[in-house]
C-alpha positions in Angstrom: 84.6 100.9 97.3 86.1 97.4 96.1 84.7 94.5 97.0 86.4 90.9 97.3 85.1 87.6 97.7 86.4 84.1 97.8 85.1 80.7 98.0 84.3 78.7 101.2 84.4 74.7 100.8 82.3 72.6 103.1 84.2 71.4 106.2 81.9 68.1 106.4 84.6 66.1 104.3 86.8 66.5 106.8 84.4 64.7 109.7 84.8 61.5 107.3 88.9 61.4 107.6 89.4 61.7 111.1 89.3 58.1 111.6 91.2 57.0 109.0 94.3 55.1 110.3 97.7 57.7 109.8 101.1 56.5 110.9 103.2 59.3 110.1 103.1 62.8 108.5 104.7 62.4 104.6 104.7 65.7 103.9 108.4 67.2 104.6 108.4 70.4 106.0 107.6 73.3 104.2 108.2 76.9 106.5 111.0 77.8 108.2 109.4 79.6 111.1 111.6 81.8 113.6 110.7 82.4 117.4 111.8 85.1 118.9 112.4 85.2 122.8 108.7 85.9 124.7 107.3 85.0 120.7 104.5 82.5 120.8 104.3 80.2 117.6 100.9 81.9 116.3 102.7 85.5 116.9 105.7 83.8 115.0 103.5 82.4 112.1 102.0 85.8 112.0 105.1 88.0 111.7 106.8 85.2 108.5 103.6 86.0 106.7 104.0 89.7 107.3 107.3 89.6 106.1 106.9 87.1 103.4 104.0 89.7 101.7 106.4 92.6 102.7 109.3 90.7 100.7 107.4 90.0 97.5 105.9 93.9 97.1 109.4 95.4 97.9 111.0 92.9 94.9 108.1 93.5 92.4 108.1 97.6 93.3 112.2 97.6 92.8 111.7 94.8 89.7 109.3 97.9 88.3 111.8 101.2 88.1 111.2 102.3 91.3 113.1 103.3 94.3 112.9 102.5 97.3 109.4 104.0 99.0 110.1 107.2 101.3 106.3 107.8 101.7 104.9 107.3 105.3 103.5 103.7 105.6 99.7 102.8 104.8 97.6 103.0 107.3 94.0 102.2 108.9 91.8 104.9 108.8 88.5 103.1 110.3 86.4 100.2 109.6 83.9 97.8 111.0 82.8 93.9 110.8 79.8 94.3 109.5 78.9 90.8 110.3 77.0 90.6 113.2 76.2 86.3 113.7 77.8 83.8 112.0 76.2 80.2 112.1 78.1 77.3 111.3 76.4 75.0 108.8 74.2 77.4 107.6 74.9 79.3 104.2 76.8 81.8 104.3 78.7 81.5 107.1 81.4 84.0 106.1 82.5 87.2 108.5 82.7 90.5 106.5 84.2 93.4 106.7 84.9 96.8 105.4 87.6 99.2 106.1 89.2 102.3 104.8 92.6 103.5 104.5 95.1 105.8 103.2 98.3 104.5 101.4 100.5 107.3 100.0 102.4 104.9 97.7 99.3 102.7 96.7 97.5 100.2 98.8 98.7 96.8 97.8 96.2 94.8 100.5 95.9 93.5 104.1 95.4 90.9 106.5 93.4 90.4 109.4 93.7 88.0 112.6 90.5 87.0 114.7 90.6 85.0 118.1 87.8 82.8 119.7 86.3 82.6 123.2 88.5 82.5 125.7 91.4 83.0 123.2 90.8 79.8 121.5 90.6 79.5 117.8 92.0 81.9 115.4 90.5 83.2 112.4 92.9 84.5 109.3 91.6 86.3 106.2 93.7 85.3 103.2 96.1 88.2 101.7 94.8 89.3 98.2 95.8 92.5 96.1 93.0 95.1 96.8 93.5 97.7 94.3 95.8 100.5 94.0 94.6 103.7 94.9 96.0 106.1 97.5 92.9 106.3 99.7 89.7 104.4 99.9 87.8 101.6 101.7 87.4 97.8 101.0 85.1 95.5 102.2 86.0 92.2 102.4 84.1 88.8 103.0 85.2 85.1 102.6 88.0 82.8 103.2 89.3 79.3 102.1 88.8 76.3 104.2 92.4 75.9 105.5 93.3 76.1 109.0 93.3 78.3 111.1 90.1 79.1 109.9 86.4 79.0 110.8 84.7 75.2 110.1 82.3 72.9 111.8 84.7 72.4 115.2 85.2 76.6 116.0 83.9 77.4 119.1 80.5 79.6 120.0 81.1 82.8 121.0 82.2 86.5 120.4 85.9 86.5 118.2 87.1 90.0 118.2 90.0 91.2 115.9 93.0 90.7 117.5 95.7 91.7 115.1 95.9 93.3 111.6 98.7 94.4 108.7 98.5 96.5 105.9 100.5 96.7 103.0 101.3 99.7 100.2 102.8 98.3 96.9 106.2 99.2 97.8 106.3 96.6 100.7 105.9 99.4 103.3 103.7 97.4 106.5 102.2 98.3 109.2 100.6 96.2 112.0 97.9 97.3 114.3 97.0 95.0 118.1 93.9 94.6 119.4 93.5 97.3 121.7 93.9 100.1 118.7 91.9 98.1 116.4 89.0 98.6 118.7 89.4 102.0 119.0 89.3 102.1 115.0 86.8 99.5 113.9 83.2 100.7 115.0 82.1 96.8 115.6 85.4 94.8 115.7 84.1 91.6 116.5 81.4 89.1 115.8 79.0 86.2 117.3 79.5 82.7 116.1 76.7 80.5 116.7 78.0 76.4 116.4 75.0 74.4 117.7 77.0 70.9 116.1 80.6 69.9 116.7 82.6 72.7 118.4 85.9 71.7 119.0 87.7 73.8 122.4 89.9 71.2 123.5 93.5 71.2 122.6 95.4 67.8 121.2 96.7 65.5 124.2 100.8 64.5 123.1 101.3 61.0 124.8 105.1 60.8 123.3 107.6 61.5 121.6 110.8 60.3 119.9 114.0 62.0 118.5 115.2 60.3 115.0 118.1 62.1 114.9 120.8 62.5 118.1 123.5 63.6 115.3 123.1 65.5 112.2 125.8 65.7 109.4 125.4 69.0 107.5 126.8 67.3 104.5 124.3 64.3 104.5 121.6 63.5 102.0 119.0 64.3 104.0 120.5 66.6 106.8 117.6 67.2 108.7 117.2 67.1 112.6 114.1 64.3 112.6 111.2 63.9 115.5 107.9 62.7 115.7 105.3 63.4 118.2 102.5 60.9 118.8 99.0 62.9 120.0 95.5 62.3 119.9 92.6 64.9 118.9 88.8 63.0 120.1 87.7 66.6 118.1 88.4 67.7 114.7 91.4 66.2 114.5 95.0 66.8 114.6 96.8 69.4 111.8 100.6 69.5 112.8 103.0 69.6 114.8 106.5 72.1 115.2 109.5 71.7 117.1 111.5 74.6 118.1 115.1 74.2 117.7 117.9 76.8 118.7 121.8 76.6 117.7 124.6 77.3 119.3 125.1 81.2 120.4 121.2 82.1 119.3 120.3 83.8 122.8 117.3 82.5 123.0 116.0 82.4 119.2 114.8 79.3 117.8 112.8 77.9 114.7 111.3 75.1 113.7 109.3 74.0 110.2 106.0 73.6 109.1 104.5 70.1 107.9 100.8 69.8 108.5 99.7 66.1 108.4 97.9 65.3 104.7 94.7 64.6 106.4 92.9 64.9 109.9 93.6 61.7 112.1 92.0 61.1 115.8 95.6 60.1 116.8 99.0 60.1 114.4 102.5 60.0 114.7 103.4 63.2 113.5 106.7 64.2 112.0 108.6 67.2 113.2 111.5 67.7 111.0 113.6 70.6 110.2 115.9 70.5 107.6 119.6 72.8 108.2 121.6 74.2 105.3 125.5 74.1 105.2 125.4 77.3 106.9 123.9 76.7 110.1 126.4 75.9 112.7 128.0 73.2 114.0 128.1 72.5 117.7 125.2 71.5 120.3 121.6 72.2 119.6 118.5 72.6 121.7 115.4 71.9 121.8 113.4 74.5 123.0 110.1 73.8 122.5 107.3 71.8 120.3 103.5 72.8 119.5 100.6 70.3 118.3 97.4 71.6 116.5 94.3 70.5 115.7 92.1 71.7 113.0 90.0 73.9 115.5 93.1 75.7 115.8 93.6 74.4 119.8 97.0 73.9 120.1 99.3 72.0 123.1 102.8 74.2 123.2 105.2 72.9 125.6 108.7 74.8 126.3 109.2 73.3 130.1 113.0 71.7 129.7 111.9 69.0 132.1 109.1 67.9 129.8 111.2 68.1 126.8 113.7 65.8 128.6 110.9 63.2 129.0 109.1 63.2 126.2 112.1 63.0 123.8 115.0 61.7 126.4 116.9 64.6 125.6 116.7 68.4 125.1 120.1 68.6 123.0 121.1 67.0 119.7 124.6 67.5 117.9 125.0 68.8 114.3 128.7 68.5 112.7 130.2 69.3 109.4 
């Protein structure tokens, strides 16, 4: 059995930031993310990781003489969190698990979703190369402070698995709900005990501004430009999206990632998403925007009516 662990910094740093005065989110935006109609955002950050891990094995089995992979995918074979309680502040606080599998063109690794109480808070183990045998079982435990993740603000409670993806070295996937995850994992959840600053509540957006009514496709910076002003009274706000469709999508949409440097109680944070020469021209919508905290409780809004009055306008124009 292989064994994997990783390092988990302290969360308290973060309790320091959060009132530290932030203005506006520097950091330009980083991750094209697609929504697909009925999609929600965490669905939609789930599936570009999925295929961004799927993407890099296919290129490096290719890159390495092989062809492409007829074998049947990899695939779950049973498991269990073999943490039972997990209590925040209190070494180690880290969930583990073991499963085993069965990956007829080598198991290349795997990722696993968690959700809070009540469906708030998510959990995400980090992907990391397991080893490369055709069958055997893995226990992992660990993860790095980033969010979503478990801190000093998630929420008491059970969290139960609630998705999962495994990966064989020649990109092959496949992805597993919660309902046949519990059928497969013996214990597929676990209690976590917060007796200090649990964070449940979701950021509060009090406005919103649109930069940019009209974006050239051949300007410097050509980038449709928002911000949205919330406030967090918890663990502070993380980021914010805004989901933007183009002419002729049918109801797809996408929007970049930026999170905000540091955790602020209330910020003006930037939304932007930059479009390459090949997007079209034409009118735009916005479809709809979601704020996060660092508890992973996030606000998503997709009500036309309160797009209209939080930014004066659902449409913008992009032109040559």
């Amino acid at each position: 059995m292989s064994k994997f662990s990783y390092v988990q910094v302290s969360a308290a740093l973060l309790a320091g930031l959060l009132d530290m005065p932030v203005t506006l989110n520097v950091a330009h935006a980083d991750e094209l993310l697609a929504l697909s109609p009925g999609q929600t955002p965490a669905q939609a950050m789930q599936s570009s990781r999925v295929r961004e891990i799927s993407r890099s094995l296919q290129t490096s089995w290719l890159a390495g003489g092989h062809t492409a992979a007829a074998a049947p995918p990899p695939a779950i074979t049973g498991g269990t969190v073999v943490t039972e309680t997990v209590t925040i502040g209190k070494p180690a606080n880290i969930p583990r698990l073991t499963f085993s599998y069965q990956a007829e063109a080598g198991m290349a690794g795997a990722v696993f979703d968690f959700v809070g109480p009540n469906g708030k808070g998510t959990y995400e183990t980090p992907y990391v190369p397991y080893g490369y045998s055709v069958r055997g079982a893995v226990t992992f435990e660990g993860l790095f402070l980033q969010p979503p993740t478990l801190n000093l603000y998630s929420p008491s409670g059970v969290w139960t698995l609630s998705s999962a993806t495994v990966f064989d070295l020649a990109g092959g996937t496949t992805t597993y709900d919660a309902a046949q995850l519990a059928r497969l994992f013996t214990r597929p959840s676990f209690t976590v005990v917060n007796n200090g600053s649990a964070d449940g509540t979701a950021p509060q957006v009090l406005s919103g501004k649109l930069i940019t009514n009209t974006v050239s496709r051949t300007a410097l910076f050509p980038a449709f430009r928002s911000t949205i002003t919330a406030v967090d009274t918890g663990s502070g706000l993380y980021q914010a999206i805004v989901f933007l469709s183009p002419p002729g999508s049918h109801g797809s949409s996408f929007g970049q990632v930026a999170p905000l440097q540091m955790p602020a109680r209330k910020a003006a944070v930037s939304a932007d998403t930059v479009l390459s020469s090949t997007y079209p021209t034409g009118l735009w919508h916005i479809v709809s925007y979601q704020v996060c905290d660092y508890a992973s409780n996030c606000t998503v809004d997709d009500k036309k009516s309160d797009l209209i009055a939080l930014f004066g306008t659902d449409t913008f124009t992009v032109t040559p």
